[in-house]
Residue, then its C-alpha position, 0 to 999 in steps of 0.5 A: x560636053x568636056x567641062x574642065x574644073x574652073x567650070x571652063x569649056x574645052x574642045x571640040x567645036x567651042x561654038x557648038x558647046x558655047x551655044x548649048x551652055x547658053x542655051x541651057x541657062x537660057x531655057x533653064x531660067x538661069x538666064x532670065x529674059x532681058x538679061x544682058x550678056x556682056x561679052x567680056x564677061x561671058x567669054x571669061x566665063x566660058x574660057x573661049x575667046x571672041x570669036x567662037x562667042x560671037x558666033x554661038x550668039x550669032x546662032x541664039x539669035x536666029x533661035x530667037x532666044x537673044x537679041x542684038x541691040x545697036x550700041x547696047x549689045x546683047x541680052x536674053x530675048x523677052x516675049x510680050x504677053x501678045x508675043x507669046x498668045x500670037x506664038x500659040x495661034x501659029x503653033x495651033x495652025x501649024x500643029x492642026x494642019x501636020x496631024x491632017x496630013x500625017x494621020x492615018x499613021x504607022x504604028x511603028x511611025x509613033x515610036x519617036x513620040x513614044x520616046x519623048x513622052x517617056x523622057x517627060x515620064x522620067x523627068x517629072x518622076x525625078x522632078x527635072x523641070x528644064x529635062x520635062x520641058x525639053x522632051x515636052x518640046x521635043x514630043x511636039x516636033x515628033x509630032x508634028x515630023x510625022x507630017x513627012x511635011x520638011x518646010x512646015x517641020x522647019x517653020x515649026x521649029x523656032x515657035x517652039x523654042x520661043x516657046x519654052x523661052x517663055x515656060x523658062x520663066x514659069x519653070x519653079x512657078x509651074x512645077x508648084x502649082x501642078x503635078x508634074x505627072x499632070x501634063x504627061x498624062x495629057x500627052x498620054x491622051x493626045x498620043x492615044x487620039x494619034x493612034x485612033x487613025x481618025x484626025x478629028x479625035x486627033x484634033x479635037x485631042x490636041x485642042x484638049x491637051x492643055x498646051x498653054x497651061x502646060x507652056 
């Protein structure tokens, strides 16, 4: 991404660079949910123009990380308590039903989540929170890819992102109250039981691994 000095975006898609600056300091905490973002200002901010800006929010709101009000605009989505116990219910459905149809998998099929878990390695060695939460989510997508399974891949999608929206929150808080390592050896297990070749160690693994302490 091209950032002038003033801390304004240049080229070359403003729509694509406005929508990953906001989606960074969404999911970064930055941004706290129920935050509003008054156009004008952010437009200011990120040296584009309405149009491109609109549009990139456009976008955040199909992630589900912003929400357009009538006649009150535009702010940082927020998530109840029941929001984000209900997004964990269909992230576990989802994720079960994907190891079922994945396993037995290739050796070689593993090397995308081998990648990711080394990115939250590397992360939680260098104390990058948001870079640790974004591998995390990138580590479960792999996952659950490895279903072969396009629509269940695409549903599963925006549970996850919603889902760092809520870890956003709990980033400091989180990186304070366990070792960081704690979780990347959680997934170090989770990708062992993937390996097993037999989906109930598999399963039972991804119960185990502590999702909803680690989100």
């Amino acid at each position: 991404m091209s950032v002038a000095p003033s801390g304004e975006l240049g080229s070359p898609s403003l729509v694509e660079l406005a929508t990953d600056r906001l989606r960074h300091e969404i999911l970064s905490g930055a941004l706290p949910p129920g935050s509003r973002l008054v156009e004008e200002q952010v437009r200011i901010r990120l040296g584009i123009s309405r149009a491109p800006l609109r549009e990139a929010l456009r976008q955040l709101g199909e992630q589900g990380l912003v929400e357009h009000l009538p006649r009150r605009g535009v702010r940082v989505a927020s998530l109840s308590d029941r929001d984000v116990e209900e997004l964990f219910d269909v992230r576990d459905v989802l994720e079960r039903h994907a190891l079922r149809l994945a396993i037995p998998i290739d050796p070689a099929g593993l090397d995308g989540v081998r990648t990711q878990l080394e990115a939250m390695r590397v992360a939680a060695r260098t104390g990058d929170a948001f870079s640790r939460a974004e591998a995390h989510r990138r580590f479960h997508a792999e996952v659950v890819a490895l279903s072969g399974h396009r629509q269940l891949t695409l549903a599963y999608a925006p549970i996850l992102v919603k889902l760092q929206l809520h870890m956003a929150v709990n980033l400091r808080r989180e990186a304070e109250a366990r070792d960081p390592m704690d979780g990347v050896q959680r997934h170090e297990t989770l990708l062992a039981a993937l390996a097993s070749g037999d989906a109930d160690v598999a399963v039972e693994a991804l119960d185990r691994h502590g999702a909803r302490a680690f989100l």
